[in-house]
C-alpha positions in Angstrom: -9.6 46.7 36.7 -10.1 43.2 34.9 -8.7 42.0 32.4 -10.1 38.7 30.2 -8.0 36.7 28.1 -9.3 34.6 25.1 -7.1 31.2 24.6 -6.9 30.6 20.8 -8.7 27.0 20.3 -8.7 26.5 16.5 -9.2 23.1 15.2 -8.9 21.4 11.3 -10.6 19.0 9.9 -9.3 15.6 9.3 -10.2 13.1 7.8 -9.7 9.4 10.0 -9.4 6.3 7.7 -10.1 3.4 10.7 -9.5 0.0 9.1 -9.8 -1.7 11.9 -13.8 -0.7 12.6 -13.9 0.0 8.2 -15.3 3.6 8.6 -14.0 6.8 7.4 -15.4 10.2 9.2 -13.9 13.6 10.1 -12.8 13.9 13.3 -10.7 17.4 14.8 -7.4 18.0 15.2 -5.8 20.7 17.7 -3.9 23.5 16.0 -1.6 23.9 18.8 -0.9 20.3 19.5 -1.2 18.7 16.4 1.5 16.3 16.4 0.1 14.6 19.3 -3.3 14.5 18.1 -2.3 12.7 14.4 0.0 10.3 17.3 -3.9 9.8 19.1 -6.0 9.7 16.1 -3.4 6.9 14.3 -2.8 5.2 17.7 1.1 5.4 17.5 4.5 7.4 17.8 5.7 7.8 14.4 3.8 9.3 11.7 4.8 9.3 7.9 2.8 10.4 4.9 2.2 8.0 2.9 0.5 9.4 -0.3 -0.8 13.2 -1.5 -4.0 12.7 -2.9 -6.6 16.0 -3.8 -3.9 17.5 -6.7 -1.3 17.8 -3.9 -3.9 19.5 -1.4 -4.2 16.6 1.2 -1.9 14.1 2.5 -2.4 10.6 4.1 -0.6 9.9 6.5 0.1 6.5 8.7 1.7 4.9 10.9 5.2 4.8 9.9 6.0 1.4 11.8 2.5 0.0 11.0 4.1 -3.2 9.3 6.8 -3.6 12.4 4.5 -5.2 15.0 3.0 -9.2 14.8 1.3 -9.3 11.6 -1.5 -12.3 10.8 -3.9 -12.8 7.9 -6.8 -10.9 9.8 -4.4 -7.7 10.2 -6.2 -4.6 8.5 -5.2 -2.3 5.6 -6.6 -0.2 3.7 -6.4 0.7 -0.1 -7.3 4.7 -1.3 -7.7 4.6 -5.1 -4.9 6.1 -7.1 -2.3 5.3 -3.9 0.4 3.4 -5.0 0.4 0.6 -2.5 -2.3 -0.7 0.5 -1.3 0.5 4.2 -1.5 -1.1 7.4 -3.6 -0.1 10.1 -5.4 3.8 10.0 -4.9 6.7 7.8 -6.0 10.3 8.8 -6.3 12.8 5.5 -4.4 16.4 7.1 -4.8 19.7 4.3 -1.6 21.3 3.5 -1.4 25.6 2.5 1.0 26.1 0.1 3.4 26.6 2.2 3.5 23.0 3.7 2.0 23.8 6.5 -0.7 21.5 7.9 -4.4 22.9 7.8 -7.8 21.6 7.7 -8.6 19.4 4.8 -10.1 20.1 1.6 -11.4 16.8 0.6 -14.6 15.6 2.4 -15.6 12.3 4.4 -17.5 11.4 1.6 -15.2 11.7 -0.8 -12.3 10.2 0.8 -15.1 7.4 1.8 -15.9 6.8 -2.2 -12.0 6.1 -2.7 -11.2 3.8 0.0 -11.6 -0.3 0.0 -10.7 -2.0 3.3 -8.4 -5.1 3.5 -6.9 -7.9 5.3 -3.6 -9.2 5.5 -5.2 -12.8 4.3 -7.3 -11.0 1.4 -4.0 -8.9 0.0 -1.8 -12.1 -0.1 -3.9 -14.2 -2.4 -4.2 -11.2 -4.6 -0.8 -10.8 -4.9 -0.4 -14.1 -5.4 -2.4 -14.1 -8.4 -0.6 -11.6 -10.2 
């Protein structure tokens, strides 16, 4: 007798906002390990979310230590329209049930693409400057 097991390997959708390299595209994250993937994806240890966006549907979440580190005038950020203030380094766009709990999201690349403007450190200051 043989038996066969089938290892669950479900995987959302996210959405990675890379200021650094100034592209948004979906990328996969592991239902089962999901915290470590947002860690990967964001290149840290401490995730926060930043903004919901999508009527409450979808979340952005960063890095929440992002403005701790050595910060210069070419440092990336990135703006998402209707967000209430620009964030340093990457975002990644997670889907929440309604629940909480994290799922695949419902907004698309191209949407969250159409909402986002890229900074740098340099370019934010003299705007806020002017104000």
């Amino acid at each position: 007798m043989q038996f066969y097991f089938k290892f669950k390997t479900e995987k959302m959708r996210a959405v990675l906002i890379n200021s650094t390299d100034k592209t948004v595209k979906d990328i996969e994250i592991s239902e089962t390990n999901t915290l470590h993937d947002w860690y990967k994806a964001l290149g840290c240890s401490m995730v926060e979310v930043a903004t919901y966006i999508n009527d409450d549907k979808d979340s952005i979440l960063v890095d929440e230590e992002g403005l701790m580190g050595t910060l210069n005038d070419a440092t990336p950020f990135f703006m998402y329209e209707g967000g209430n203030m620009p964030f340093c380094g990457n975002g990644l766009v997670v889907g929440m049930d309604d629940e909480g709990n994290s799922v695949s999201c419902h907004i698309s690349a191209l949407e969250v693409a159409a909402k986002v403007s890229f900074k740098c450190l340099g370019d934010l200051t003299k705007y806020y400057n002017q104000l």
